[in-house]
TORFI-282616 format. One line per 3 residues: number of its first residue (from 1); their letters; for each residue x, y, z of N, C-alpha, C. Coordinates in Angstrom, 3 decimals, padded with zeros to 6 digits, m for minus. Layout:
NUM) a) X/Y/Z/X/Y/Z/X/Y/Z | ...
This chain:
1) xxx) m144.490/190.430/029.907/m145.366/189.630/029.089/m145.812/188.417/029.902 | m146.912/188.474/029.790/m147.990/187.330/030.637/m147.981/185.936/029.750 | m147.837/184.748/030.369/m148.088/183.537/029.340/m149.265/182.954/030.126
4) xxx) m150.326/182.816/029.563/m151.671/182.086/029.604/m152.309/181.095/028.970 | m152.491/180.419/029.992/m153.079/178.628/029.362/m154.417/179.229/029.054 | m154.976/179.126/027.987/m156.196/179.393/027.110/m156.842/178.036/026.993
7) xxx) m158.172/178.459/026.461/m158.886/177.140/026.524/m158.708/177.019/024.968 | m159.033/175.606/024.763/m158.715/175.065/023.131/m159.911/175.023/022.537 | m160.314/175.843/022.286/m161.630/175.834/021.432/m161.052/176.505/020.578
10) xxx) m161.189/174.891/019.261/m160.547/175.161/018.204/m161.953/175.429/017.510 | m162.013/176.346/016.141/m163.166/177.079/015.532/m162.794/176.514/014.454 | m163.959/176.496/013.136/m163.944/176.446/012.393/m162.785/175.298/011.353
13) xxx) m162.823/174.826/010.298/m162.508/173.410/009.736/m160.630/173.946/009.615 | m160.201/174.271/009.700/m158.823/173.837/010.182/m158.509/173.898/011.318 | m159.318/174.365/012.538/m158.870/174.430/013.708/m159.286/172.701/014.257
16) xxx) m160.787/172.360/013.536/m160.875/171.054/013.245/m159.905/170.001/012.876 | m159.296/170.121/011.229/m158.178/169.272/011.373/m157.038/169.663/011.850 | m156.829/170.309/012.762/m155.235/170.301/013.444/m156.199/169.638/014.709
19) xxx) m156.743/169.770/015.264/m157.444/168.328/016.330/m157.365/167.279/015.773 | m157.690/167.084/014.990/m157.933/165.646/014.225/m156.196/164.935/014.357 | m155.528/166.016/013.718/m154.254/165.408/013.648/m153.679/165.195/015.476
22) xxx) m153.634/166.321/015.594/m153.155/165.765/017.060/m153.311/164.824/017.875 | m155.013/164.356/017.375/m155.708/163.636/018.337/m154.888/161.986/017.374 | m154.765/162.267/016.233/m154.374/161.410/015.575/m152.773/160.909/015.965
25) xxx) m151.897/161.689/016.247/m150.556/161.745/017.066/m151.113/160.595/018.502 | m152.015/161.189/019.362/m152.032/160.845/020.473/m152.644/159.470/020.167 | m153.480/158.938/019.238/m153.820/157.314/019.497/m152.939/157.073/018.900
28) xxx) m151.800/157.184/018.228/m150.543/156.362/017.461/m149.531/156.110/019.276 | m149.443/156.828/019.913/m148.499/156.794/020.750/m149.530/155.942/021.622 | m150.587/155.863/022.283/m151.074/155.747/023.145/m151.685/153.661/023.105
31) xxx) m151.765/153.574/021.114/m151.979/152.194/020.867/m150.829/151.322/021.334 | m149.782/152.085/021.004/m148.247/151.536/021.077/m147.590/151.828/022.621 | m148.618/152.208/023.503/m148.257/151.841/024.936/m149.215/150.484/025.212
34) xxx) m150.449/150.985/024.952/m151.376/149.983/025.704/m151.254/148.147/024.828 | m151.481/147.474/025.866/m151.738/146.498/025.371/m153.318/146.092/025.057 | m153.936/145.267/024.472/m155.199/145.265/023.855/m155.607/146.305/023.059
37) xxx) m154.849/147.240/022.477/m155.118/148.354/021.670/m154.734/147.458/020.623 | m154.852/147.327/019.397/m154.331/147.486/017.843/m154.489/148.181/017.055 | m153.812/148.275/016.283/m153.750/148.971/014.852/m153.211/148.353/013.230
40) xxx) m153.558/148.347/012.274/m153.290/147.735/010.936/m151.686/148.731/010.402 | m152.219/150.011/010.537/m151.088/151.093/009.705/m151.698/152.353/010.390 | m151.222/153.190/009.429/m151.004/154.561/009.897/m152.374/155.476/009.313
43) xxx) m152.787/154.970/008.403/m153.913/155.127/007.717/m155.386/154.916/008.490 | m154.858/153.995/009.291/m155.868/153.477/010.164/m155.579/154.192/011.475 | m155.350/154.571/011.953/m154.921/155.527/013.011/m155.590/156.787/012.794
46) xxx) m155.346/157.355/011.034/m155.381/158.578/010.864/m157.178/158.685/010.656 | m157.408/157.826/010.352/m159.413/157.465/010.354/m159.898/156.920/012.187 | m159.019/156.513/012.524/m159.304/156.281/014.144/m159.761/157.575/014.175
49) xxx) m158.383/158.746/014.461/m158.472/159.764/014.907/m159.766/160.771/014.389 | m159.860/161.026/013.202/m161.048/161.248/012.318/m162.439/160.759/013.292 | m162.960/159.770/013.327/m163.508/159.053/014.140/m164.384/159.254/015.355
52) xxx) m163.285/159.566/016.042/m163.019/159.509/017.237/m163.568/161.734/017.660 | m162.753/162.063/016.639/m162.861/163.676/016.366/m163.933/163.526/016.159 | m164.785/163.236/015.434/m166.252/163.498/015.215/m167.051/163.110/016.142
55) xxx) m167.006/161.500/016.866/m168.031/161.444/017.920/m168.106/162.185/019.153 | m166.521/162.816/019.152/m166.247/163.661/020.104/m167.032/165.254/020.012 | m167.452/165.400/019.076/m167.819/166.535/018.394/m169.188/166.703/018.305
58) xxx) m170.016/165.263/018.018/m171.490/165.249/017.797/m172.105/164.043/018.735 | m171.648/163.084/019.139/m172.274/162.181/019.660/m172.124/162.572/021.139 | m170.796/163.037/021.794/m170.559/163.353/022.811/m171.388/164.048/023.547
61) xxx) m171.985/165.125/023.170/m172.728/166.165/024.017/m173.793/165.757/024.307 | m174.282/164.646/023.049/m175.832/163.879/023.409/m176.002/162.688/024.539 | m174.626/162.295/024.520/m174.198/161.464/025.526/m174.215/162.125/026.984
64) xxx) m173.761/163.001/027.031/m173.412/163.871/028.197/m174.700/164.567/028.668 | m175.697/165.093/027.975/m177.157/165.331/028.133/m178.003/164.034/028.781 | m177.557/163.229/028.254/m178.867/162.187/028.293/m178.322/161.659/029.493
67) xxx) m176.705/161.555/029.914/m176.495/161.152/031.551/m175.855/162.114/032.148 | m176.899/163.174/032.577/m176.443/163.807/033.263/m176.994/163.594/034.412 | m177.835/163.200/034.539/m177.927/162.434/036.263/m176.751/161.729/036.919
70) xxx) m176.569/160.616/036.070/m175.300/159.759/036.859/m174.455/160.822/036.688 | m173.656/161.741/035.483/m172.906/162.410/036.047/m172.662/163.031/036.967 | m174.034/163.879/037.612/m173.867/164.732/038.795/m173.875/164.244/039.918
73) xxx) m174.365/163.074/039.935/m174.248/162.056/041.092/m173.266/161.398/041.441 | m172.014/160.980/040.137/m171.157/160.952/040.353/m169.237/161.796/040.452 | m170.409/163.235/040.465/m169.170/164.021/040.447/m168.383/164.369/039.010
76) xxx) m169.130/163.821/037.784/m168.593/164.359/036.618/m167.445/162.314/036.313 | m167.418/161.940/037.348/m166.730/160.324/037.151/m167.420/160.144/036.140 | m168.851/159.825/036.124/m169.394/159.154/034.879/m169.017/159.520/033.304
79) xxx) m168.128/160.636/033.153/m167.924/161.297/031.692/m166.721/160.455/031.466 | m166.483/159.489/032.604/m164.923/158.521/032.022/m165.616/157.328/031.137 | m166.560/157.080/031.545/m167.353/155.939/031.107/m167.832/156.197/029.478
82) xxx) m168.157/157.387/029.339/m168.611/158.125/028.057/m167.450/157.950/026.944 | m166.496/158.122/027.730/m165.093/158.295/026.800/m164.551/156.751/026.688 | m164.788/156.109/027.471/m164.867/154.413/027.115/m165.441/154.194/025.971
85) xxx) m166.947/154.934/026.037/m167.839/153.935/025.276/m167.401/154.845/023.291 | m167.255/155.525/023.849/m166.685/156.239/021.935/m165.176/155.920/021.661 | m165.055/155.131/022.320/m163.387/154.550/022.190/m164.266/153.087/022.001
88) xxx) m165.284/152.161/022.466/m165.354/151.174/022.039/m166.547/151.314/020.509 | m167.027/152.421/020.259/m167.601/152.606/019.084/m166.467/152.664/018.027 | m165.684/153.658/018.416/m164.511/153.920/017.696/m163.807/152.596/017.093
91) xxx) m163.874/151.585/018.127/m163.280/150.149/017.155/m164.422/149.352/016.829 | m165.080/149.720/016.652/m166.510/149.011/016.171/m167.019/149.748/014.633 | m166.332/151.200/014.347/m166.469/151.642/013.186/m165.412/151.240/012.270
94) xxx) m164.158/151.868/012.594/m163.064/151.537/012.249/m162.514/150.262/012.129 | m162.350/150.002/010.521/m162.019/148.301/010.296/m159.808/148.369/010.594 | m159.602/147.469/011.578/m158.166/147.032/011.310/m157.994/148.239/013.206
97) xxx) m158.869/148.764/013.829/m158.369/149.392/014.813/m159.429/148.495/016.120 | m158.469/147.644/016.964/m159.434/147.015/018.185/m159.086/147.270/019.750 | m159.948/147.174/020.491/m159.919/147.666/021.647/m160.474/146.039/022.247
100) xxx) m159.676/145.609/022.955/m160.262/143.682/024.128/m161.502/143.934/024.361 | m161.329/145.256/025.390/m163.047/145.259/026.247/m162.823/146.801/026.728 | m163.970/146.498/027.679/m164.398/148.117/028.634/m163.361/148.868/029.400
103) xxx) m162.412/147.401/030.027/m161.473/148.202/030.748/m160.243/148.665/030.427 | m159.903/147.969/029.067/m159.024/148.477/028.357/m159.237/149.535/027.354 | m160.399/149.897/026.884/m161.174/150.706/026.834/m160.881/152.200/027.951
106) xxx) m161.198/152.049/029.004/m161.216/153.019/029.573/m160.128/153.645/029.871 | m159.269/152.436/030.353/m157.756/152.913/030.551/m157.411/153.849/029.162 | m157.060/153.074/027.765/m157.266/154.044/026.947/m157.606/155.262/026.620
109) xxx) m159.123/155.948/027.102/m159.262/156.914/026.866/m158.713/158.072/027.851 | m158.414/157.466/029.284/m157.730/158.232/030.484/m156.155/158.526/029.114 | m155.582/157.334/028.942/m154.197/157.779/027.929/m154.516/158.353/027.233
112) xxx) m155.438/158.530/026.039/m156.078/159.263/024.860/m155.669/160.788/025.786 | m156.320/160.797/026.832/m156.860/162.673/027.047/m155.379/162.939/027.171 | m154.901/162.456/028.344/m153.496/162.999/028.653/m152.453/163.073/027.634
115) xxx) m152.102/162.355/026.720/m151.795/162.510/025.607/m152.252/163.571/024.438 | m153.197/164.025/024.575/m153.551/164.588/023.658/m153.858/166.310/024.240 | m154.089/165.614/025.863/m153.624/167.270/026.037/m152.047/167.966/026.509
118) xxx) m151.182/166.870/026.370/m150.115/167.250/025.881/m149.514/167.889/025.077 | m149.868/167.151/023.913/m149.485/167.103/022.249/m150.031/168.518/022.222 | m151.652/168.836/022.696/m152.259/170.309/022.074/m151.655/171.491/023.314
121) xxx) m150.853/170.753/023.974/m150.135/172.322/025.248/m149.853/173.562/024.843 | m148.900/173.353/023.202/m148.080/174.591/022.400/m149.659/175.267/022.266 | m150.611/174.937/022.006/m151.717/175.551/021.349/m152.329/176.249/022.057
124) xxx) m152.061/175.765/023.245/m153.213/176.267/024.292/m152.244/177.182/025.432 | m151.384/177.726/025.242/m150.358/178.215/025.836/m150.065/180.115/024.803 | m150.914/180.942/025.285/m150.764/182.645/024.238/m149.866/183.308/024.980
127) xxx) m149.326/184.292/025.005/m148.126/185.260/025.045/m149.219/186.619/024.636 | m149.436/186.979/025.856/m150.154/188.389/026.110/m149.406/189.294/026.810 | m149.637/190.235/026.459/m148.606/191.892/026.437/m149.101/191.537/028.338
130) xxx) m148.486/192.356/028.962/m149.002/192.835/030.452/m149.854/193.949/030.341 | m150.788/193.641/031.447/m151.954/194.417/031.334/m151.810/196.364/031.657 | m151.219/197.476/031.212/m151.428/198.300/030.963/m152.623/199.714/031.352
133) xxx) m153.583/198.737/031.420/m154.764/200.047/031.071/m154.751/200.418/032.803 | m154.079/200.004/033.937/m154.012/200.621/035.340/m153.622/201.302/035.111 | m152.218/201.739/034.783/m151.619/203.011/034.615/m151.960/204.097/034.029
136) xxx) m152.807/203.911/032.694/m153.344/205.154/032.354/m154.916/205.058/031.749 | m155.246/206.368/032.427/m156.767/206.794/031.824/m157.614/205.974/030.972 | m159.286/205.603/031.148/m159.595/204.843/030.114/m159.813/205.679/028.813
139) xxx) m159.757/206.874/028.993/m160.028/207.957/027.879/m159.088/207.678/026.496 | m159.815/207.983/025.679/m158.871/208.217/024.452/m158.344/209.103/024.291 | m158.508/210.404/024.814/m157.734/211.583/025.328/m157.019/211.641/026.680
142) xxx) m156.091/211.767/026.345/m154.671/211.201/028.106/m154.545/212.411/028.724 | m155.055/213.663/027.695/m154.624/214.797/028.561/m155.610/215.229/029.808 | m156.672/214.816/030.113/m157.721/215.131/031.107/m157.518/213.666/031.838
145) xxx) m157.559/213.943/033.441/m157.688/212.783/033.959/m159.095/212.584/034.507 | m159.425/211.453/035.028/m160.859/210.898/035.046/m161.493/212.124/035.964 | m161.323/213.187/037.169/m161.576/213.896/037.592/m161.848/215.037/037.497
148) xxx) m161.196/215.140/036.340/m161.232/216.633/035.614/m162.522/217.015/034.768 | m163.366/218.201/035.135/m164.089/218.289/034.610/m164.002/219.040/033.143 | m164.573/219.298/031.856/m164.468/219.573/030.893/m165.644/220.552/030.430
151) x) m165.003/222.039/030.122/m165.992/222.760/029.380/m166.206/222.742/028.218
């Protein structure tokens, strides 16, 4: 049995909120490292994360379209800057959740990812049979092999 890191493309509205939550796990741990992060409660965390899940979801890609010049110019660097700036929207929506500035900001969202692609590892980690179909025939009939001709 093969274990394979899969990509996390979570589908449809619970694959949605189990992101949400996770992502919600990862700014609770990640406020409570950084300094210039705050938070009010847990409530507020759990709407951070919310938040944060959505601009990630809809604002992001428009972001990522519209600089894709500097991105390619800078090697894909510029998508750190992106993740700054919806981490400083993110405390600009969210009442009782603050971020100092840009660079605490950024640092943040570098902690945000790694954290959160932690937290989502179990998820992204499948248990697939070993691959099989070498050994025998692609036929649905096993008794003729691929050479054999058939009257």
């Amino acid at each position: 049995m093969k274990i394979v890191i899969g990509d996390s493309n979570h589908r449809g509205f619970w694959g949605f909120v189990a992101q949400t939550i996770v992502l919600t796990l990862a700014v609770i741990i990640a406020a409570k490292l950084m300094p210039g992060v705050s938070m009010n409660n847990v409530w507020t965390a759990l709407l951070t994360g919310l938040v944060i899940a959505l601009l990630n979801r809809f604002l992001r890609p428009v972001l990522i379209f519209l600089t894709l010049p500097f991105t390619a110019i800078t090697l894909g660097l510029f998508l750190f800057v992106i993740n700054a700036v919806i981490i400083l929207l993110a405390g600009a929506i969210v009442p009782g959740f603050t971020v100092e500035g840009f660079g605490t900001a950024l640092l943040f969202s570098l902690l945000l990812t790694l954290l959160n692609f932690l937290l989502d590892l179990p998820n992204r980690i499948k248990k697939q049979p070993d691959d099989q179909s070498l050994n025998h025939p692609s036929d649905d009939n096993d008794q003729y092999t691929p050479y054999e001709e058939v009257e």
